[in-house]
Structure formats: C-alpha cells, structure tokens
C-alpha positions as CSV (number, residue, x, y, z in Angstrom):
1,X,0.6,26.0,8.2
2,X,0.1,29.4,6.0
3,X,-3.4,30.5,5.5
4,X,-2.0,29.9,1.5
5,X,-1.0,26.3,2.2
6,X,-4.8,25.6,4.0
7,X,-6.1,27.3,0.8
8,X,-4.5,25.1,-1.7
9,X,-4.8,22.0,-0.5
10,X,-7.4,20.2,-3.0
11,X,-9.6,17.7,-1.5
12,X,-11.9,14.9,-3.2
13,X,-14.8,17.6,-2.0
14,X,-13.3,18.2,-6.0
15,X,-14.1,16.3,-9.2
16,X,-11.4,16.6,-10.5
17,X,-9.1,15.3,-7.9
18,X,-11.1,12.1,-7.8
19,X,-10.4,11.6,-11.0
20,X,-6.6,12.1,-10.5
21,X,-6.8,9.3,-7.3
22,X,-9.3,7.3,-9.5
23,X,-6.6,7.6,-12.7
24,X,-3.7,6.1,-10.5
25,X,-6.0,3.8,-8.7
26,X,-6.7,1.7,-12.1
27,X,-3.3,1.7,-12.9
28,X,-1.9,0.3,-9.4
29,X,-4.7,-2.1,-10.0
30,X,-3.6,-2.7,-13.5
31,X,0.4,-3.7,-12.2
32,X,-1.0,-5.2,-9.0
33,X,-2.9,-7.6,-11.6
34,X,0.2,-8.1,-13.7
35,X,2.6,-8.9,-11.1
36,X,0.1,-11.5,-9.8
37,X,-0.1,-13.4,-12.6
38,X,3.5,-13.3,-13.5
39,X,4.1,-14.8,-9.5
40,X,4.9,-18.3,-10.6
41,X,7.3,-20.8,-9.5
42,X,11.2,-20.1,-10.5
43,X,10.6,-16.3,-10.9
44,X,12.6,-14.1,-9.7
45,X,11.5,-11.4,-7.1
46,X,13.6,-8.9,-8.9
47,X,12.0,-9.6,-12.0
48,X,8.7,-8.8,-10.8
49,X,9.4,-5.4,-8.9
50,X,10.8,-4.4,-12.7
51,X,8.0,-5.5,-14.2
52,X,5.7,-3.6,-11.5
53,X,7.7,0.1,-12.0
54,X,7.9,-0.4,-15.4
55,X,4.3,-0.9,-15.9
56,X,3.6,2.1,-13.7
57,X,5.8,4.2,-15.6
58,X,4.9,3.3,-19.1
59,X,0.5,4.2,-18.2
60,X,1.5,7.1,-16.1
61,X,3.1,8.2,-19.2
62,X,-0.3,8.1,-20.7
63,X,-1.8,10.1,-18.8
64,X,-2.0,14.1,-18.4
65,X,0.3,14.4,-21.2
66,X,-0.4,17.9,-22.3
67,X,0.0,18.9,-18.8
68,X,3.7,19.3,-19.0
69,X,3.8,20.7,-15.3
70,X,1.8,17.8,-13.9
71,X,3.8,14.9,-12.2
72,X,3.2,11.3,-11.9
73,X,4.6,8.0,-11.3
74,X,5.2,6.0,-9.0
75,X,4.1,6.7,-5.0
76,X,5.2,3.4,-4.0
77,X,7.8,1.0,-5.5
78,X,6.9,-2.9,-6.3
79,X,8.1,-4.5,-3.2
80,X,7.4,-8.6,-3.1
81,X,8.2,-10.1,0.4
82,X,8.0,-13.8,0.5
83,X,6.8,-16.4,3.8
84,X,8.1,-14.6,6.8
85,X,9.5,-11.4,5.1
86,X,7.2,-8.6,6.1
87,X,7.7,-5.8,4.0
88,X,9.9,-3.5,1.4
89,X,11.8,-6.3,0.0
90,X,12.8,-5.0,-3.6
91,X,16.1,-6.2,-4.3
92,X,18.3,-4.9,-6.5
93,X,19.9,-6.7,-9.4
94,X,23.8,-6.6,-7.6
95,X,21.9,-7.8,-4.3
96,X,21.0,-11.6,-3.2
97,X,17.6,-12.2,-5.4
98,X,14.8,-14.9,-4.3
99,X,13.3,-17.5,-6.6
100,X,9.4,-18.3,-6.2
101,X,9.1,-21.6,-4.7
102,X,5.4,-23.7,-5.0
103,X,3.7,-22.9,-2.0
104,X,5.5,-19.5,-1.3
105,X,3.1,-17.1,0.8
106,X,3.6,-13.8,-1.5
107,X,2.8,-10.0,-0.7
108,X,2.8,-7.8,-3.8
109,X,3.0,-4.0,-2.4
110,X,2.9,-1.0,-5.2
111,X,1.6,2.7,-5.1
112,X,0.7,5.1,-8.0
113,X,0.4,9.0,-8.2
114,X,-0.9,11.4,-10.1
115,X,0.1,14.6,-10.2
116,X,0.9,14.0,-6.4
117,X,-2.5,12.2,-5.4
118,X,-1.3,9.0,-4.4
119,X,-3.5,5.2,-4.6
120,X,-2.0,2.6,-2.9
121,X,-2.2,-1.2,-3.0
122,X,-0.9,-4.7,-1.3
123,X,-2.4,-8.3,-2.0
124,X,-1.2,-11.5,-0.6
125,X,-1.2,-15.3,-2.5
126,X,0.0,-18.1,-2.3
127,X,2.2,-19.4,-5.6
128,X,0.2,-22.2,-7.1
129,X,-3.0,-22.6,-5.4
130,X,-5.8,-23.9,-7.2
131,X,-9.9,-24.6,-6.5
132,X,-9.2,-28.1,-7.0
133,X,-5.8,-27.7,-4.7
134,X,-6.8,-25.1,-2.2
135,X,-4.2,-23.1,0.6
136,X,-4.6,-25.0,4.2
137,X,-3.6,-24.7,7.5
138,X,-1.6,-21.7,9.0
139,X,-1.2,-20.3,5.6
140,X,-4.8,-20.1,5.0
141,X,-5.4,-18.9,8.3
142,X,-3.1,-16.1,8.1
143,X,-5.1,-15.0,4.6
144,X,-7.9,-15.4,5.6
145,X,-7.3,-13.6,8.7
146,X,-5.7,-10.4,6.9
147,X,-8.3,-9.9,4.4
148,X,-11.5,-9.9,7.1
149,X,-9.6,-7.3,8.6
150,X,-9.6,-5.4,5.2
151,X,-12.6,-5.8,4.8
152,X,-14.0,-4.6,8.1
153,X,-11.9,-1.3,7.6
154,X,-14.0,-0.7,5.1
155,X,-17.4,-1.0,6.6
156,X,-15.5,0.9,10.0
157,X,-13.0,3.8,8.0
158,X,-16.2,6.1,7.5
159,X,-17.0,10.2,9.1
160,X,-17.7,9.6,12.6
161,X,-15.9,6.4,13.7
162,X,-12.5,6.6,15.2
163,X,-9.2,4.9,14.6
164,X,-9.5,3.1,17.7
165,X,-12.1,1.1,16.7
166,X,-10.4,-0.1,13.7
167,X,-7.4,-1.3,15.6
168,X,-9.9,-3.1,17.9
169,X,-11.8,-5.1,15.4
170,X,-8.3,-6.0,13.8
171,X,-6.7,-7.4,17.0
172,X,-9.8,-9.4,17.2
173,X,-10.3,-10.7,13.6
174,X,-7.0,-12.1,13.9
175,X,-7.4,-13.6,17.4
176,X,-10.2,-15.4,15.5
177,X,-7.4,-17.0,13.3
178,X,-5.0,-17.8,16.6
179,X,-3.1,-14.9,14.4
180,X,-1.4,-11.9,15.9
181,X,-1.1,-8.0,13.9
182,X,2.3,-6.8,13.3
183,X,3.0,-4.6,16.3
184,X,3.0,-1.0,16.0
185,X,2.3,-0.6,11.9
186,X,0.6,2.1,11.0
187,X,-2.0,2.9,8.3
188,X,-1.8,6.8,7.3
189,X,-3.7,9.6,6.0
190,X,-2.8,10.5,2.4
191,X,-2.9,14.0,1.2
192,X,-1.5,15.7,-2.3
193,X,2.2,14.5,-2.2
194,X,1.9,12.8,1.8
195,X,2.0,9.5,1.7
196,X,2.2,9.5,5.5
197,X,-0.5,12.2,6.6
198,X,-1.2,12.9,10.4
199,X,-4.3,10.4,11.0
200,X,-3.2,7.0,11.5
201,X,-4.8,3.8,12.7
202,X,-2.3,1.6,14.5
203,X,-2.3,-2.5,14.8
204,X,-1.5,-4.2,17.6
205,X,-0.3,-1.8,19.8
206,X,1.8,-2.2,22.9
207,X,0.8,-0.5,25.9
208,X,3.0,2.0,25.4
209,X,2.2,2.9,21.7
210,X,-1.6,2.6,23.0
211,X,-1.4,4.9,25.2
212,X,1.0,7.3,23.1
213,X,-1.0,7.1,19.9
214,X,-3.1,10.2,19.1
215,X,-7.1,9.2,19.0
216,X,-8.5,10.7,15.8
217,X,-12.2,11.1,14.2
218,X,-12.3,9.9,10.2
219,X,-13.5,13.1,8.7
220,X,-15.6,13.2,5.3
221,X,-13.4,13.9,2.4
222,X,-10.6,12.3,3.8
223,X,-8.5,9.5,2.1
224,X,-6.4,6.6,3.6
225,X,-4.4,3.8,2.6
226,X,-5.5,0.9,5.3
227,X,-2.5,-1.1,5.2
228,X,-3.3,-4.4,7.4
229,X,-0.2,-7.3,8.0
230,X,-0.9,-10.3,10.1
231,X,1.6,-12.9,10.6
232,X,1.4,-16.6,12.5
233,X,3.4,-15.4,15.0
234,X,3.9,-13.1,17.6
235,X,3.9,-10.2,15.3
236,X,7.2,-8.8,16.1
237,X,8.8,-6.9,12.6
238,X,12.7,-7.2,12.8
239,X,15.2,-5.6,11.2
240,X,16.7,-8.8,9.4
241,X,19.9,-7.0,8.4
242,X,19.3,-7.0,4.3
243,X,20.1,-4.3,2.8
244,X,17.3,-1.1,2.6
245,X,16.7,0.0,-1.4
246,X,13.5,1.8,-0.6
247,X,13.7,5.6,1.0
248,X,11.9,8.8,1.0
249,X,13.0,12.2,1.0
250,X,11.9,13.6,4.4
251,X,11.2,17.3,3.7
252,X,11.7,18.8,6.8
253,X,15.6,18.1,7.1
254,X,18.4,19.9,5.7
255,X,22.2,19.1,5.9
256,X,24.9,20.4,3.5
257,X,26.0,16.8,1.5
258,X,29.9,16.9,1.6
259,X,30.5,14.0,-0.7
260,X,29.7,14.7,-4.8
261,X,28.5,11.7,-5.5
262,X,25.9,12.0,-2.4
263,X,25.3,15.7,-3.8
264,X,24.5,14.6,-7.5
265,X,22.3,11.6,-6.1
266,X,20.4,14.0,-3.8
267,X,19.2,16.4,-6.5
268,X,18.5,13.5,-8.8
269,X,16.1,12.1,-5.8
270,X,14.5,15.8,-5.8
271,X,13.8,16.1,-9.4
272,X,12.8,12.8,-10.1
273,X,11.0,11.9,-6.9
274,X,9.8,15.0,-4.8
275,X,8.5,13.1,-1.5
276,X,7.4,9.9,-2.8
277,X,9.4,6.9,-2.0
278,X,11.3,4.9,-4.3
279,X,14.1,2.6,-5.0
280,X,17.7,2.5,-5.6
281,X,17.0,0.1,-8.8
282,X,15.5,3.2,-10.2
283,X,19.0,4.9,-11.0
284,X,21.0,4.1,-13.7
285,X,24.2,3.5,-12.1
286,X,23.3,1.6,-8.8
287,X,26.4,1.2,-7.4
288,X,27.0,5.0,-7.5
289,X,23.4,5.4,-5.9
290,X,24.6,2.7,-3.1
291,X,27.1,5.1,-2.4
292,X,25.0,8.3,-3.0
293,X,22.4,7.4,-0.6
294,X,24.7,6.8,2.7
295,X,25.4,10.3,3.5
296,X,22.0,10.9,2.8
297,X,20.3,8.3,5.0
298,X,22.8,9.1,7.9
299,X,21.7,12.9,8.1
300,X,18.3,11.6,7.6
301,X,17.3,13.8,4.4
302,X,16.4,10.4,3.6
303,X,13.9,7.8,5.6
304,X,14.5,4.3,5.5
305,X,11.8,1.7,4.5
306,X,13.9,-1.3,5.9
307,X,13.0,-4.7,5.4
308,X,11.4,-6.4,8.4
309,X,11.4,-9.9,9.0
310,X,8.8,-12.0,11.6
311,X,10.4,-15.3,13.2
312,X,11.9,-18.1,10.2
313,X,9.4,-20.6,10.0
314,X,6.0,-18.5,10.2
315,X,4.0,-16.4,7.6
316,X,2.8,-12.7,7.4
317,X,0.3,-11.6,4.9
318,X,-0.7,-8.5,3.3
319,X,-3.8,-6.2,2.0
320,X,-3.6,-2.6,1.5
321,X,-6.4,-0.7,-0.6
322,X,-7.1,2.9,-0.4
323,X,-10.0,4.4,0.6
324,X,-11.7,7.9,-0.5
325,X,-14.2,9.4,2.4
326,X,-17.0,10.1,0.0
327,X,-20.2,12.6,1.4
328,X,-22.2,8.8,0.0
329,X,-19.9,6.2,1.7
330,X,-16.3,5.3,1.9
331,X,-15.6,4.7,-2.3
332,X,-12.8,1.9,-2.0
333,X,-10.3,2.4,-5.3
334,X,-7.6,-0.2,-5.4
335,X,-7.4,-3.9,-4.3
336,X,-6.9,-7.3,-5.5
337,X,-9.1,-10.0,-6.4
338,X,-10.0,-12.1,-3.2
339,X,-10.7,-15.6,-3.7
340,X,-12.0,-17.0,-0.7
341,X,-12.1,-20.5,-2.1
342,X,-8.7,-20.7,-2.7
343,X,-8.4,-20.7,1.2
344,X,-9.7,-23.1,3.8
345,X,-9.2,-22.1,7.3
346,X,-11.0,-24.2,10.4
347,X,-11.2,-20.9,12.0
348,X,-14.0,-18.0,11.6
349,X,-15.1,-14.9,13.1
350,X,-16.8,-15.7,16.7
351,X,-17.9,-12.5,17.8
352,X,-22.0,-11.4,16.3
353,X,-21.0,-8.0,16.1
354,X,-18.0,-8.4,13.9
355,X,-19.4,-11.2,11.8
356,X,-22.6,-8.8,11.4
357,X,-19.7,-5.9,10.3
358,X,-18.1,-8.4,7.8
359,X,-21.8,-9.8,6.4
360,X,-23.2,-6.0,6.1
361,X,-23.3,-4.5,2.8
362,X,-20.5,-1.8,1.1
363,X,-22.7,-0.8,-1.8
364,X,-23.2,2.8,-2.7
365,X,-26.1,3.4,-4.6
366,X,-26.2,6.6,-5.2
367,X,-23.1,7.2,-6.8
368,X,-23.4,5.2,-9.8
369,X,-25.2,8.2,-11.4
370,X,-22.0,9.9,-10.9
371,X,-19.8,6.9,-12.5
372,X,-20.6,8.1,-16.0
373,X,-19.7,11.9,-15.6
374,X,-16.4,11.4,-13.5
375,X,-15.7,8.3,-16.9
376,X,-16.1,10.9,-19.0
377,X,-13.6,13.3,-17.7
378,X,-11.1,10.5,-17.1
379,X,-11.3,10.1,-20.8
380,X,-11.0,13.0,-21.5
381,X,-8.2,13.8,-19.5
382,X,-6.2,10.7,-20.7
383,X,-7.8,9.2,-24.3
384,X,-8.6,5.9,-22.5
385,X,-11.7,4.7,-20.6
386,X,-11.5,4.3,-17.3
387,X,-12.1,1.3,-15.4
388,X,-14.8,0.9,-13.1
389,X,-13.6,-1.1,-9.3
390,X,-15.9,-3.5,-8.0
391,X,-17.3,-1.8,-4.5
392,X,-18.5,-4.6,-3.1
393,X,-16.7,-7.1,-0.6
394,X,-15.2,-10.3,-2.2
C-alpha cells in the first residue's frame, strides 16, 4: 500500500464518515423492515429481493444528491434463503422461484452504501408467528441460538479483545441450543468500498481453518459486519447446485474478455457496481447477463456468492448487524427487531460467564450528546431526519 493510499483512507475517527455509515445504515434498516413485513405466506421470494433493491435504490437516490461524484447504492443485494437454504438465494425471474409457506424459517440478508461506506444487515423469522402462537422446538432453538450469539459480539467486538474470543463464545452459545455454527464463515472488516476487509472472525472452525486463521486485535475505529448463521445440523454449507446470481468484481484480476457480450457486461459491472456485489436481476436483459457473466466468473474477474445449502430437513438462521468501533463503545447501526417472545426454546445459556456477557449492559452514555450534532448534518446532507437505532440489546 502507497503512502497516498494509507493517507486517504477515511476512518469513523471522521464525522462525517459516520454519517455516511449512519445514512446507509437507516436505509438497510428501512428495507430490512419492509421486506419483513411483506414475508407472508404465498409470496414469492423473487418478489421480495425486488422489493428490497428497489427500496435501496429509490432512498439512496435521496441522498447526496448535489454530490454528483459521490456513489451509492446497494453494497449487498436482498437475498431471502428459506428452512435449510443458507445463504445468497436471490433468484431471478427466468429461474425456479419459492413461495412462502406458514411456518417457513426466513433469513432476509441486504447491504447499503454510501459513497462506498458500506452497513450491512441479516434478520431471521419465522412466517406467521404470533405472541399468542409462538415458534417451538428446533426452530426456536436455532433463533434463539443465533441471536445470543449476536448479541454477545456485541458486548465482545470492542479495542482490545481478539477474534478468537468471538468465535469461542459463538461455538458455545450454540452448544447451549444442541445447535452447531456454519463451518468456516467468516465475518469481515469493512473499509471504504471493502466489503471483505483483512480482520475476520471465523465460526466453527475445523482444525485446520483454526489453526490457519490469522489471530487479530479489534482496533478502535474499526468497523465490522458480524455475520453469525447457526443451523440444526451439523453445520456443513453445500453447494446445492442452483444457479449463483450474486458476484463481486474481484479487483486484483485481470484477463482480456474474448466474447462481446462478456466484454459489454464487464464494463457495465464496473460502472454501475465498482466492488460491491450484486445480482444478475439487476441488468436489463438477464439472459444476455447469464451469458455475460460465464467468461467473467471462469477467469475469476468475478467471485461467486453461491448458494449453500445445510442437510434437507434442518434449519439455519441468520443475524448480521454492523458495528462501528467508537473511542465510547462499539455503536451498533443496523439490525432487526428481536422479539424474544415470539420464540420458546427449553434450552438457555449454561455457562455464568457468558450468561453475565449476554445480561451486561450495551448502553453508551456519553454519546447521546453527540446524537444531535451528527442529526443535524445528516439532514443537512440529505433534507430528511435521521433515524436514531436502538443501542441497547433486545
């Protein structure tokens, strides 16, 4: 890295960039929300990915406008996997769709940027539970399970700690729930335009990946996207064979496309997207992106997101928020609302330590001073006021 590169690379040690994170935060929160309450029974999942990128483009829109030069969007396209479908399933309209079924375990998975500083979200539900009929059994263990892990990350993903830890607590949380973490996934460092920085914190590791994966020290003014999955089963992701729409242009490859249809889908990628994935439903003429994408993928300018499967029969769920490494406390920015009664597991959290984690307090006192001013620019910046997260744990 240049001495140039190390100068520009703006941290949230800068107001201004935590209002940018904080901007596309409230809007992944904003489509998270919608897509959530559009998941009923006999929906289609292609219909809620659109309605997830559409929302995303329409408020990004919004915002910055003046800035002609600044660029924003989407970081993440809607994915919805269903039951045992792990992640990235964002069909498009020529592929096999899936329906919404009562009782379907869903994990909505979306990401917003602007002007390349990226918020990231994932929540899991089940279709049509209700206080008076609440989620049991595995289902409700597997929940339950995922969003204590969450939730720890947050009280653990602070200067200081290290990403071992993280991946500790997690393997135990679900043990708690006779659960299992999806081997090997990763949660990454974000940066201006990375979605998958150096640091990572790893789940469920084989011995191999334990030993292979580099320890690392969480650093003040950092940010991550803590991305935790925990399935009923054994926790072993498959490629299930359906077709991959979601990619990423991976920026340190080259190749000289042959075909022009790959060539004219290539430099629509790079103008439209940069480095941020997205999906193939976002071109116009899918069928010539189908084709586009090919050469692309097999000289890896582009990397796959390809949809994983666990075993037919279990259940996997989902929460992702991000996180910003504040000088005051971790300042979480995206995430769903948890309702814990909706789920009643016979399981709980053994171990004193972790259940004194999970019971200790996320509140950050100090900043709330601060709330008004960074508001304030935030309307400025985009004519609308901005909405303030809940901090606290559900």
């Amino acid at each position: 890295m240049s001495g140039d590169d190390e100068q520009q690379e703006q941290t949230v040690a800068d107001d201004l960039v935590v209002t940018k994170y904080k901007m596309g935060a409230d809007i992944a929160n904003q489509g998270l929300r919608v897509v959530m309450e559009a998941a009923k029974p006999g929906v289609s999942v292609v219909t809620l990915c659109e309605k997830g990128d559409a929302l995303i483009i329409a408020e990004t829109s919004k915002v910055f406008k003046k800035e002609k030069d600044i660029k924003k969007g989407i970081a993440f396209p809607t994915c919805v996997s269903v039951n045992n479908c792990v992640c990235h399933f964002s069909p498009l309209k020529s592929d096999p769709d899936y329906t919404l079924q009562e009782g379907d375990l869903v994990k909505i998975d979306l990401g917003v940027h602007v002007d390349g500083f990226i918020s990231t979200v994932a929540h899991s539900l089940v279709v049509g539970a209700t206080k008076e009929a609440p989620v049991t059994g595995r289902k409700a263990d597997v929940i339950k399970a995922a969003h204590l892990c969450a939730e720890a990350a947050l009280r653990l993903v602070k200067p200081g700690n290290q990403n071992t830890q993280v991946t500790e607590a997690w393997s135990k949380i679900a043990q708690s729930f006779k659960c299992t973490g999806i081997e090997g996934m990763l949660s990454h460092q974000l940066k201006q335009h990375v979605i998958d920085g150096e640091k990572t914190i790893i789940q469920n590791p084989t011995d191999q990946q334990r030993k292979d994966h580099e320890k690392a020290e969480f650093e003040v003014h950092e940010v991550y996207a803590l991305d935790v999955l925990v399935s009923t089963g054994e926790g072993k992701a498959k490629d299930s064979g359906q077709r991959t729409t979601v990619y990423k242009r991976d920026p340190s490859k080259q190749y000289g496309l042959k075909m022009k249809t790959s060539r004219a889908f290539f430099s629509e990628v790079e103008r439209r997207f940069d480095a941020m994935p997205f999906t193939l439903r976002a071109f116009e003429d899918e069928s010539k992106a189908r084709l586009g994408v090919v050469e692309c993928a097999k000289h890896e300018l582009l990397q796959p997101f390809n949809v994983l499967h666990e075993k037919e029969g279990e259940y996997v769920a989902q929460f992702k928020f991000t996180v910003l490494l504040m000088a005051n406390g971790p300042l979480r920015i995206t995430g769903g609302a948890f309702e814990p009664e909706l789920y009643k597991s016979e399981h709980e959290v053994q171990d004193p330590e972790l259940k004194a984690l999970l019971q200790s307090s996320t509140s950050r006192k100090a900043q709330k001073k601060k709330k008004k001013k960074a508001s304030k620019t935030v309307e400025n910046a985009t004519g609308q006021p901005m909405e303030v997260e809940n901090e606290t744990a559900k």
